[in-house]
C-alpha positions in Angstrom: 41.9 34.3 -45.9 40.6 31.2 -43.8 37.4 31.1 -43.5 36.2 30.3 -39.9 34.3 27.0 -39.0 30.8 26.7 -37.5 32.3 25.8 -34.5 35.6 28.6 -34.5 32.6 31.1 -35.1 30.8 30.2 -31.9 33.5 29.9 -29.6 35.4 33.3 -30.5 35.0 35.6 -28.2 33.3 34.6 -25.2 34.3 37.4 -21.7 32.1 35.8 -20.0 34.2 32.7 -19.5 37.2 34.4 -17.2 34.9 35.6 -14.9 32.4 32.6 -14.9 35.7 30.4 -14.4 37.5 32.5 -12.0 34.1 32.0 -9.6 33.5 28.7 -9.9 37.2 28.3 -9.1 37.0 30.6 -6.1 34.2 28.7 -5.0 35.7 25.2 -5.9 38.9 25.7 -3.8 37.1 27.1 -0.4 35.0 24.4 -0.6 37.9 22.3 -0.9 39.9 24.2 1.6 36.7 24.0 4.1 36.4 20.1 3.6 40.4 19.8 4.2 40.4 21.6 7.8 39.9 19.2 10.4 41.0 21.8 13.2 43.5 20.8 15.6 47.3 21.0 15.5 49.1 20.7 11.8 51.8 18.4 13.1 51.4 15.9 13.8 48.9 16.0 11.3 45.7 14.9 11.0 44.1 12.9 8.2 40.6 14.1 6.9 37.8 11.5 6.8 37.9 9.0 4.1 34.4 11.0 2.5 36.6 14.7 3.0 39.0 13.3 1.1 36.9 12.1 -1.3 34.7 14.6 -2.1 37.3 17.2 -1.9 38.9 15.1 -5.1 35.4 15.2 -6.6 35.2 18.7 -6.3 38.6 20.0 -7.4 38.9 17.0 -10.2 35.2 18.3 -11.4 36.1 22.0 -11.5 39.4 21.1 -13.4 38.5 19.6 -15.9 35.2 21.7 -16.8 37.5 24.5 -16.0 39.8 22.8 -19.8 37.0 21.7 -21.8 34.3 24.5 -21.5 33.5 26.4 -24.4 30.3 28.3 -25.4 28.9 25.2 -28.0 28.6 22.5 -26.3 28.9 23.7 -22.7 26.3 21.5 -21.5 28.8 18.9 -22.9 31.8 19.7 -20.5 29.1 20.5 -17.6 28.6 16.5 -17.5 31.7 15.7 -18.7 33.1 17.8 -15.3 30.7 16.0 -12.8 31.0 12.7 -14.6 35.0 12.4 -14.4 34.6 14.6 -11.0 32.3 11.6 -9.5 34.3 8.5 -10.9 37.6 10.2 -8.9 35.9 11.2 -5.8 34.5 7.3 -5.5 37.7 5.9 -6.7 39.7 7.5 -3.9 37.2 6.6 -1.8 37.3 3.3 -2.6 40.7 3.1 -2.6 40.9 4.7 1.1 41.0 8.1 3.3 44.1 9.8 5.0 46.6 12.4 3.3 48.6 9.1 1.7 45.4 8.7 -0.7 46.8 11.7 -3.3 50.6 10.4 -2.6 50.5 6.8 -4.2 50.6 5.4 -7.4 46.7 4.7 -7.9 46.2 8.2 -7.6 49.2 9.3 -10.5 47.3 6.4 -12.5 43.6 8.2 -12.2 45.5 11.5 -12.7 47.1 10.2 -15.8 43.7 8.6 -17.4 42.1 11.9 -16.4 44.9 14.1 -18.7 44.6 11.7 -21.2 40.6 11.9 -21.7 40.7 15.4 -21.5 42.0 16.3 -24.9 39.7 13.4 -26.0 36.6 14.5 -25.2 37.8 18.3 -26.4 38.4 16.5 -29.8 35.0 14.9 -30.0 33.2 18.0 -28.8 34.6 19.6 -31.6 33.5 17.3 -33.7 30.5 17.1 -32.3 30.6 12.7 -33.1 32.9 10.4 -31.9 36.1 11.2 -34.0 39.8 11.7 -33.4 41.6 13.0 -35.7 45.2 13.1 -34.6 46.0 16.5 -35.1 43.6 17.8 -33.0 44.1 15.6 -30.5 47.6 16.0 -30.5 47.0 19.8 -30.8 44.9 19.7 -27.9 47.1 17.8 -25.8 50.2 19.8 -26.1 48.0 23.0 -25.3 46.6 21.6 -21.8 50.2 20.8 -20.8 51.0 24.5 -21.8 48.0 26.3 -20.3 48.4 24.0 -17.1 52.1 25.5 -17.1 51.0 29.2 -17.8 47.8 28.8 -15.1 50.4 28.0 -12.5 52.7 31.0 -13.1 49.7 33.7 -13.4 48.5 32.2 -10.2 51.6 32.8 -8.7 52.3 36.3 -10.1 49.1 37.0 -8.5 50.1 36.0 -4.7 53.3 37.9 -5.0 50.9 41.0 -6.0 48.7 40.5 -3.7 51.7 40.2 -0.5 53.3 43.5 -1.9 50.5 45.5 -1.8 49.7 44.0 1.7 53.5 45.2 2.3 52.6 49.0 1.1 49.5 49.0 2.5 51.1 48.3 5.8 53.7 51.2 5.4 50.8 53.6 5.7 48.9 52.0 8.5 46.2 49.5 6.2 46.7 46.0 7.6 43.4 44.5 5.7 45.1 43.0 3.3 47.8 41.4 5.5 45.3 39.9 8.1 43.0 38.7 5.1 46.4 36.4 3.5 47.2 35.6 7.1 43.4 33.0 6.4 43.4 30.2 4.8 39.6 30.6 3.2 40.8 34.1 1.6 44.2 32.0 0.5 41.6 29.5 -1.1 39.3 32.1 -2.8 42.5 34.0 -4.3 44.0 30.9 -5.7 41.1 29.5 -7.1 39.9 32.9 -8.6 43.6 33.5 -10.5 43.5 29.8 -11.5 40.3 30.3 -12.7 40.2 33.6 -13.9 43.7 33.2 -16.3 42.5 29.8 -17.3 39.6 31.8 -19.0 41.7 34.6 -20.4 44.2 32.4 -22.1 41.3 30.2 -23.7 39.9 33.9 -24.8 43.1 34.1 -26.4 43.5 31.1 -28.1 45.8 32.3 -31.1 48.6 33.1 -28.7 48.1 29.6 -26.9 48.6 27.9 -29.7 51.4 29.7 -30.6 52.9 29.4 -27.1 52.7 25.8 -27.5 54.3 25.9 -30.9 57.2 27.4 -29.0 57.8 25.1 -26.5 57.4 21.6 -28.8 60.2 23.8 -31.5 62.6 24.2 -27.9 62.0 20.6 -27.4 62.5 19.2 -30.3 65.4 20.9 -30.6 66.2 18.4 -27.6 65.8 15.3 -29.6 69.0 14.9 -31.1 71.1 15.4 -28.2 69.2 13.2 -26.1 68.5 10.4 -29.2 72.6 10.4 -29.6 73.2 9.9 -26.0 70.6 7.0 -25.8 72.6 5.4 -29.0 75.8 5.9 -27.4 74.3 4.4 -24.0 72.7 1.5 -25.8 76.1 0.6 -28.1 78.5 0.8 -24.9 76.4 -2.2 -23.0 77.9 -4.9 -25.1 81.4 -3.6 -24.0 80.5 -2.9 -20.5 77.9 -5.6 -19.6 74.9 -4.9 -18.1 76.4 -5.7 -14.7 77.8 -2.5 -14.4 73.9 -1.2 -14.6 72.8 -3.1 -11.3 76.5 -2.6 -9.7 76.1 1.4 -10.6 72.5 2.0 -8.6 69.6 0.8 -7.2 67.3 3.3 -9.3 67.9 0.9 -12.7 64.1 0.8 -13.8 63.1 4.5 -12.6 66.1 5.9 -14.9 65.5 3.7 -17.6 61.9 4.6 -17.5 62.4 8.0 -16.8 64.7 8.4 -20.7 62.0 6.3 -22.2 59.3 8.9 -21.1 61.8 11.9 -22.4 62.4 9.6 -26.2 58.6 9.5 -26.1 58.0 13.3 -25.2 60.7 14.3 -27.6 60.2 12.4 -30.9 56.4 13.6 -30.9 57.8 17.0 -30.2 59.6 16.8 -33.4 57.0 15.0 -35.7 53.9 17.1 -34.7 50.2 17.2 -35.1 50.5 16.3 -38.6 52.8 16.3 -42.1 52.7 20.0 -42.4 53.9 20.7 -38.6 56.7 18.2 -38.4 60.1 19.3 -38.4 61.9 19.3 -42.2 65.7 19.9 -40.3 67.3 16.9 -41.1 69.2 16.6 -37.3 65.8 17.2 -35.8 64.2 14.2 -38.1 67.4 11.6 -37.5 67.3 12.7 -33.9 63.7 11.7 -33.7 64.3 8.4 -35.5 67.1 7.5 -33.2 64.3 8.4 -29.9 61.9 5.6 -31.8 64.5 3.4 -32.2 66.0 3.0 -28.0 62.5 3.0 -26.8 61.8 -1.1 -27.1 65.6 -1.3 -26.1 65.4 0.2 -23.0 62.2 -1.1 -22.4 63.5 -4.6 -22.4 66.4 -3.6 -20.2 64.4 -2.1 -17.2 62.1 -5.1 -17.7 65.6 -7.5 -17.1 66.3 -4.8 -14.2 62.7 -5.1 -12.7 62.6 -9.0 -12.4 66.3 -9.1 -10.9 65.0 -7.3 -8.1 61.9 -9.4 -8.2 63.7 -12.7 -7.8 66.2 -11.0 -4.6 63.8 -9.5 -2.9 60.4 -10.8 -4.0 57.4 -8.7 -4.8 56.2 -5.0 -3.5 54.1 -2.7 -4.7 56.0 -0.7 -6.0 57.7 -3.1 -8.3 54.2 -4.8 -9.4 53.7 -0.9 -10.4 56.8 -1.1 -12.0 56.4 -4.5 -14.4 53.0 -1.6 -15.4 55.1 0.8 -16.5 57.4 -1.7 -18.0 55.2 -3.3 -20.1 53.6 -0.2 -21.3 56.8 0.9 -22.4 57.5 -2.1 -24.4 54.2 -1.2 -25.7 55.3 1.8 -27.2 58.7 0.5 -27.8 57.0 -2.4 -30.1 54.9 0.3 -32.0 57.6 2.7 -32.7 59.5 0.1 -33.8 57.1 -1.4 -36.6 56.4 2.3 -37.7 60.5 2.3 -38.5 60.4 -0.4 -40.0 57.3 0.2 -42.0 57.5 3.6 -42.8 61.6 4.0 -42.8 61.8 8.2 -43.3 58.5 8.4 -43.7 57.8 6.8 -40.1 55.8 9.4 -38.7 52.6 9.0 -40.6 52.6 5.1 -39.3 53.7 5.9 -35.4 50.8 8.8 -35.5 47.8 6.5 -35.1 49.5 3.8 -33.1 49.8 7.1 -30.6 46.1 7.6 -30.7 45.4 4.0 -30.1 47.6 3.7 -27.4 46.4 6.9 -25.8 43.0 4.9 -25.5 45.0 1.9 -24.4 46.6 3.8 -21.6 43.5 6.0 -20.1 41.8 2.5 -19.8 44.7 0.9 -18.0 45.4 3.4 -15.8 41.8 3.8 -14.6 41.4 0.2 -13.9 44.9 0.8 -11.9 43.8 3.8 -9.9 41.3 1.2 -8.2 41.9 -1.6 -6.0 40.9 -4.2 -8.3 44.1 -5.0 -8.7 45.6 -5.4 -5.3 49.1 -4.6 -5.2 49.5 -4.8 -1.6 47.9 -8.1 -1.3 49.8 -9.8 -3.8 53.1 -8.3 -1.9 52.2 -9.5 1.5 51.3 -12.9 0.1 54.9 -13.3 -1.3 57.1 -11.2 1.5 55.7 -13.7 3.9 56.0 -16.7 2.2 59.6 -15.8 2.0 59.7 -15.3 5.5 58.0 -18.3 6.3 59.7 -20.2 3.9 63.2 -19.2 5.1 64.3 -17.5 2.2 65.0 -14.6 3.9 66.2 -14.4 7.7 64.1 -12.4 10.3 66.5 -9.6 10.8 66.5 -8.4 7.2 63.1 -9.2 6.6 61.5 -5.7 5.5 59.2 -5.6 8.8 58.5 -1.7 8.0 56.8 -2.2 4.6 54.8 -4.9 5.7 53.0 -2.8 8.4 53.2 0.1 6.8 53.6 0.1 2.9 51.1 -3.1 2.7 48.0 -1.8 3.5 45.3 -3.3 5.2 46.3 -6.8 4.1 49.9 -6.4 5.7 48.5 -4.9 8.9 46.6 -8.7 8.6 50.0 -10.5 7.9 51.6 -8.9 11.0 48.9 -9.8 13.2 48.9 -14.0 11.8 52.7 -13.6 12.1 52.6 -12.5 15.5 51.1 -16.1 16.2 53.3 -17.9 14.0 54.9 -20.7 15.9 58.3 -19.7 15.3 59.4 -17.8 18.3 62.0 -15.4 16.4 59.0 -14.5 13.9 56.4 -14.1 16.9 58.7 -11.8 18.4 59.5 -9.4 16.1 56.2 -9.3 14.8 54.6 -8.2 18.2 57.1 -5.7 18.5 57.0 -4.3 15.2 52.7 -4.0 16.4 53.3 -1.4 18.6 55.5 1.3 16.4 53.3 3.8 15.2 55.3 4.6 11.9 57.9 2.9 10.0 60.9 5.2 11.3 60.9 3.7 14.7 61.0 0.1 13.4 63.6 1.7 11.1 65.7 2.6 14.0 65.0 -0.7 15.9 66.3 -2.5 13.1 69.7 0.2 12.9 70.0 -0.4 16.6 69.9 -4.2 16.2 72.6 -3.7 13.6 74.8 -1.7 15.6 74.3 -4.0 18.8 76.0 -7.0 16.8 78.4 -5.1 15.2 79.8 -3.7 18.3 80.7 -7.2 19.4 83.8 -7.3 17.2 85.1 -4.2 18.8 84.1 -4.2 22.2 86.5 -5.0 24.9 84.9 -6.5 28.1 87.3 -6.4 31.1 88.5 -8.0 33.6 87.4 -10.9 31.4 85.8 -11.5 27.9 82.3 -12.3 28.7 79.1 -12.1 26.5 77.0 -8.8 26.9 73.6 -8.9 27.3 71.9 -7.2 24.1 69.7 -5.1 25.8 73.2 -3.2 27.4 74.6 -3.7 24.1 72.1 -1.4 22.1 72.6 1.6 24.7 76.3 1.5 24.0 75.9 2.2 20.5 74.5 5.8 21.9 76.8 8.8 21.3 77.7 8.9 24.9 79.0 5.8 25.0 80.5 3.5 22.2 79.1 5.0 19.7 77.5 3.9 16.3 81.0 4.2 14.2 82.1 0.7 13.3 86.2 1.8 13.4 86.1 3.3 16.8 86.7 0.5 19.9 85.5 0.7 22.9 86.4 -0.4 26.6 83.3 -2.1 29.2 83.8 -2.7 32.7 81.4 -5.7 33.2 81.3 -8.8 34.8 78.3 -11.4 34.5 75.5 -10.7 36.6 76.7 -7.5 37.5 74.0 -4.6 37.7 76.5 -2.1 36.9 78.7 -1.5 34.1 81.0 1.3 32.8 81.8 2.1 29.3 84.8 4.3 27.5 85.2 4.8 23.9 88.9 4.3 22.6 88.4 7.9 21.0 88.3 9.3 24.5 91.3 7.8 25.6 93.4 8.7 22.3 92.3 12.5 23.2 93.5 12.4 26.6 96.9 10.7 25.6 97.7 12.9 22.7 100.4 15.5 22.9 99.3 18.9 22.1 101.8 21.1 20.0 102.0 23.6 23.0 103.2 20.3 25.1 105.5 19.6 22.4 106.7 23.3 22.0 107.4 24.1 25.2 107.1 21.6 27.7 104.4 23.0 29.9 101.2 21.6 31.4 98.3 22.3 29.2 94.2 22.5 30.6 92.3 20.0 28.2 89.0 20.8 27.2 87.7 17.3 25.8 84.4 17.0 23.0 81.3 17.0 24.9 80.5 13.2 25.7 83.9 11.8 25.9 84.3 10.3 29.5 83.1 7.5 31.3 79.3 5.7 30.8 77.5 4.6 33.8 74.8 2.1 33.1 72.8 0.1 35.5 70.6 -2.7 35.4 66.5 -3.1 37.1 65.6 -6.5 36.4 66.3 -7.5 32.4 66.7 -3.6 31.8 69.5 -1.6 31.5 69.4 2.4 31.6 72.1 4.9 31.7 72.8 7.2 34.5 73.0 10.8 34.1 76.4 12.4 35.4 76.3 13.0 39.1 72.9 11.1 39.8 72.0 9.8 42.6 69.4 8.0 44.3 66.0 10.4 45.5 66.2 11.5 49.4 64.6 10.0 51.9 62.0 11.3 53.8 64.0 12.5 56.6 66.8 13.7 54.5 64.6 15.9 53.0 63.6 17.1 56.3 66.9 17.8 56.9 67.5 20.0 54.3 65.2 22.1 55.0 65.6 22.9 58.2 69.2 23.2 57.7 68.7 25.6 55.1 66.2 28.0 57.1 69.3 27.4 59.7 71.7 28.4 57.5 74.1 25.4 58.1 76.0 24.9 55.3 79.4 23.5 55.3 81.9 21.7 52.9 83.2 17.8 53.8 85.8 15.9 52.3 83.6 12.4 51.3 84.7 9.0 49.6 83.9 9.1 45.5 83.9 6.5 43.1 85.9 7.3 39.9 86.8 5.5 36.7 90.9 4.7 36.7 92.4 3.6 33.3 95.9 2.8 34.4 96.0 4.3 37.3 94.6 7.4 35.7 91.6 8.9 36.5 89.0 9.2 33.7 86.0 11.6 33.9 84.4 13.2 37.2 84.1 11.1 40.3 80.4 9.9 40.6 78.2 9.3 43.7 
């Protein structure tokens, strides 16, 4: 039998951690779930304070990650550890900004990835009790957070199905506490931080079934590797045939894919070589799968990298590709490592990519909490170049990307909108002011579409009596439904003459309905009643000074004063009567179109 370690001896067996963890839990998400409501209407929402936000990522990052590394030696250990890494997120974010955007960009992924990575760390050294790492634990330790993450998730939401069916049978005999209590948010926080808590405790108490739980899933995985390592092969021995052309002709998502199978070889090959020489895999398939993962990482690598700075040179810098060259790099990292452990190590690789893992491990928490603050200004070094392509004419004003500038940029492209709405180029200046007063991207989104449509409609518009510009401002309302519409193969008839302040629209569509035999017509010869789509007629549009509006069906100008005097008295009188008046009507050939108006 094994005899037990100082350490295994006084951590076995400890019930008090699922209840102490399943209160602080409790308590950490109704704190949380306080800080987060601002009152008010959910939508359109409202963004919490920049110190809310803040602290509520202190809070629930603290609880977390005491919540994985608590145990009964050493607990003073992950107390500070908890506030420590709590404190560094809370002022990161905080540095970094307020609003619900702060947990949905890539500085917060890169905090949340340092913070996973240090975890199983610091669990390593607190066993240890000194600053060592040996790789299997670490590795051990790793793969176990990523299983009891999975498994606190599920019991959590086992427990809010229980809880809503016995707020259903309750409510069959007449006991509605439980329903009104789930109908709060503070009794939804307490319930998910207590079952959080509470099975994060139990499955630590039970640690021997953990670790076999995680054995489990990395043998499922690894069983992955081969199928995955011989469609990477196949992928990375077809490009010489098919060119890499066909990669940038095929998508737009190049780099996220090829970044995407690099992450999977990583996840994969580790899978299949373990914590150490007695838990890797001895099936050969799994071993030559695991080899072939190793070998397309620095391949792929080196592709998304060519992918990453093709977009760079068409379309210049954003954020999102500055994160990209990160990742990119980071991955040839790995690529490089795992390669020099093949060729060191040959079948015997695994003992030489082992601690280039840990190392890189290190590498990675540090980069990626140096990323999650704005040290490294992304969105500054984007505006800097987007506008200098602008301003440099290397990209036109109506494709410029207006929307990411005052909205993807940050406070430095909120700047850069302002200086450009100086600039002394009058197309520039213009858009700029206009883009000012959008409050979100979608409606400079749909300026942009509506500028497209307007000058596409040119080529199949037909002005009559005569072919005569249109002004734009008419020429955006005709790309409405109810008029022209937006579908580039569809013509379209406009009664206009310059100067007029009227004008008359019918799509060709229309006019193709009316004109077209039914089969009842064809049948039998006889008059048919059409019912036409709703919209297809005659547009009336008319112009107040440079704007043009269109008129609803049947409008008219408001009474007058005494007309409306009229009308009522005529009404009390009871004079009501029916006259034959003069109508004006659209006539395509002598046929009327539509219903007569005014």
């Amino acid at each position: 039998m094994t005899e037990l370690t100082e350490f295994e001896r006084d951590t076995r067996g400890w019930p008090l951690r699922p209840v102490l963890l399943a209160v602080l839990g409790a308590l950490a998400a109704l704190a949380v779930q306080q800080l987060l409501d601002v009152g008010g209407p959910r939508f359109p929402a409202i963004d919490p304070a920049a110190w809310r936000i803040a602290l509520t990522t202190a809070i629930g990052t603290g609880a977390v990650t005491f919540g994985f590394a608590l145990e009964r030696r050493r607990w003073w250990w992950a107390a500070l550890f908890g506030v420590g890494v709590g404190a560094l997120a809370g002022l990161i974010v905080y540095w970094n900004g307020g609003g619900w955007g702060a947990w949905r960009d890539w500085h917060s992924a890169s905090l949340f990835l340092s913070i996973a990575i240090a975890v199983p760390l610091f669990q390593t050294a607190r066993d240890q009790g000194a600053w060592r790492f040996p790789y299997a634990d670490v590795h051990g330790e790793a793969w176990t957070n990523v299983v009891l993450w999975g498994a606190c998730w599920l019991f959590t939401g086992v427990a809010f199905a229980l809880a809503w069916l016995l707020s259903a049978l309750f409510d069959l005999i007449g006991l509605h506490f439980l329903r009104d209590l789930l109908r709060h948010d503070w009794f939804n926080a307490l319930l998910f931080g207590a079952s959080f808590g509470g099975a994060l405790g139990l499955l630590r108490e039970r640690d021997g079934v953990l670790r076999l739980l995680q054995r489990v899933v990395t043998a499922v995985l690894a069983v992955l590797a081969p199928v995955l390592g011989a469609g990477l092969l196949i992928f990375l021995l077809a490009l010489p045939f098919t060119g890499l052309d066909a990669l940038w002709d095929a998508t737009k998502s190049t780099t996220p894919i090829l970044l995407s199978c690099v992450i999977g070889a990583l996840i994969l090959a580790n899978a299949v070589i373990g914590n150490g020489a007695d838990d890797e895999a001895t099936n050969p398939v799994l071993c030559f799968g695991a080899m072939a993962l190793a070998l397309s990482v620095l391949p792929l690598a080196v592709i998304a990298a060519i992918a990453t700075g093709l977009r760079i040179g068409q379309y210049g810098l954003t954020p999102d590709r500055l994160w990209a060259v990160v990742f990119v790099g980071l991955a040839s990292v790995y690529g490089v490592a795992y390669l020099v452990a093949l060729l060191r190590g040959r079948l015997g690789w695994s003992a030489f990519v082992r601690p280039s893992n840990l190392r890189l491990a290190f590498i990675v928490s540090v980069v990626g909490l140096l990323l999650a603050t704005p040290i490294a200004s992304f969105n500054t070094l984007s505006t800097a170049d987007q506008v200098a392509r602008l301003e440099g004419g290397r990209v036109s004003v109506a494709k410029f990307d207006w929307a990411a500038l005052a909205f993807d940029f940050g406070d430095s492209g909120k700047a850069a909108l302002r200086r450009l709405a100086r600039s002394k180029t009058p197309a520039i200046a213009a858009r700029a002011k206009d883009v000012a007063t959008k409050t979100n991207r979608w409606e400079v989104a749909e300026h942009d579409r509506t500028q497209t449509d307007a000058d596409l409609l040119v080529k199949r518009l037909r002005v009559v009596p005569a072919a005569v510009p249109v002004p734009l401002a008419l020429r955006q309302l005709l790309t409405d439904w109810q008029a022209c519409r937006s579908d580039r193969e569809n013509g379209c008839i406009l009664l206009y003459t310059p100067g007029a302040s009227e004008a008359v629209s019918i799509s060709q569509s229309c006019i193709e309905d009316l004109v077209r035999e039914t089969k009842s017509e064809r049948t039998f010869a006889v008059p048919v009643v059409r019912t036409l789509n709703s919209g297809c007629g005659a547009s009336r549009y008319r112009r107040t000074g440079d704007e043009w509006a269109r008129l609803d069906d049947n409008a008219r100008a408001p009474l007058t004063p005494p007309e409306r005097a009229a009308l009522k008295t005529g009404a009390a009188a009871g004079k009501v009567e029916i006259r034959a008046v003069p109508a004006r009507r659209v006539f395509v050939g002598g046929v009327p179109v539509g219903d007569p108006f005014e």
